[in-house]
N, C-alpha and C positions, 0 to 999 in steps of 0.2 A: 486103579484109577480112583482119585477123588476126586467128590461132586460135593461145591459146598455153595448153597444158596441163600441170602439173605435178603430179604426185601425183594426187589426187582436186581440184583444181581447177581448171577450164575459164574462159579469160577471154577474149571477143571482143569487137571494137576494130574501131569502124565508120568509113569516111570523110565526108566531109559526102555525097557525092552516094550513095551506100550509104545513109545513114539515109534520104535524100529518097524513094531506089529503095523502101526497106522501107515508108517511109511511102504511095508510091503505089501499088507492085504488093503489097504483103505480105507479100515474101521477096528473101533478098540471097542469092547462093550463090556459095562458093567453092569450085575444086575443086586438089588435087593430085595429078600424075600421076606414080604410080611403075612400076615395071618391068611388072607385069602386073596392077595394078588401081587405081584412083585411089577420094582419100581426098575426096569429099563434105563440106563443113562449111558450115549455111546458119542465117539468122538466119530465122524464121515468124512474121508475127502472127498471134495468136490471142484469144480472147475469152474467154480463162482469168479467172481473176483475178493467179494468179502465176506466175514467171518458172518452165520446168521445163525439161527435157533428156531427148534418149534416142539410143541409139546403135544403127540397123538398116542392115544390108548397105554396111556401110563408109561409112557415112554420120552426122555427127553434127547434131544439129537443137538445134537453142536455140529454145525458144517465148516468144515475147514478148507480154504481153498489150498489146492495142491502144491501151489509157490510157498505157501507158510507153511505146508506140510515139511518139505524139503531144506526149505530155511531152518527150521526149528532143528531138524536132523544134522545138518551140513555146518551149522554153525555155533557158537557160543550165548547164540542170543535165546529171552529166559522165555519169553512167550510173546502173546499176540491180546489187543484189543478189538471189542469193536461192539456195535449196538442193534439187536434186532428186535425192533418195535419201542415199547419200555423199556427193556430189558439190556442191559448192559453185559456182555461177555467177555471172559479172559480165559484165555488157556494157556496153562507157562508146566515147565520142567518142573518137578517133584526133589524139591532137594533133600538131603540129609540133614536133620534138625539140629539146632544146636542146644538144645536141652538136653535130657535127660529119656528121651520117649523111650515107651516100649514094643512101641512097634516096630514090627521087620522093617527095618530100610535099607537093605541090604542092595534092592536095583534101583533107590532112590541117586538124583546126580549126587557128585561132591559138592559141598555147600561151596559158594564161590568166594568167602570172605575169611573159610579154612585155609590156615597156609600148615603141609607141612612139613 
C-alpha cells in the first residue's frame, strides 16, 4: 500500500491483492519503521455510509464503507473521494507505471490506457 500526503490531502493506492485482503479480512495495514516509533497507515471497512479518516497513536486509518469496499473489487472503477474534516481523501487501484520505475509492480493493476 501507498500513502502519500500532501498538505491537507491524504491519497492511498491499493494493490490488487490488498483490495482482495480489504475485501476479505476488512483491513490492509501498513506500517513504517523509523528510529523510535513507527508510522501505522491502514485501509478499515466500515458500515459508514462515507469514506472518513482519523489520526490516533501514530497511526493513520482511512474508513471505507463496505459498498465501495465491493465496488472497488466488482468493478473497473479506479477509486473513491471524499472529505473528513480538512482533509480531503482518495483511495483508487495502484496501477502499473508507465515510466521506467524500479519498483516491483508486479500486483499493481494494468494501466488502463495500456493497450496490448
Amino acid at each position: 500500500m501507498k500513502l502519500r500526503i500532501k498538505d491537507n490531502s491524504v491519497r492511498f493506492r491499493l494493490t490488487q491483492s490488498e483490495v482482495a485482503q480489504l475485501a476479505e479480512q476488512g483491513i490492509v495495514t501498513s506500517t513504517t519503521q523509523f528510529i523510535d516509533k513507527s508510522l501505522v497507515y491502514a485501509v478499515e471497512m466500515t458500515n459508514e455510509e462515507e469514506l472518513s479518516a482519523n489520526f490516533t497513536e501514530n497511526k493513520v486509518a482511512l474508513n471505507m464503507p463496505k459498498v465501495m469496499v465491493n465496488e472497488l473489487v466488482n468493478s473497473d472503477r479506479v477509486g473513491f473521494d471524499g472529505q473528513s474534516g480538512k482533509v480531503k481523501l482518495l483511495i483508487e487501484k495502484d496501477f502499473v507505471c508507465l515510466d521506467n520505475s524500479v519498483e516491483d509492480q508486479s500486483d499493481n493493476y494494468p494501466h488502463p490506457t495500456l493497450k496490448c
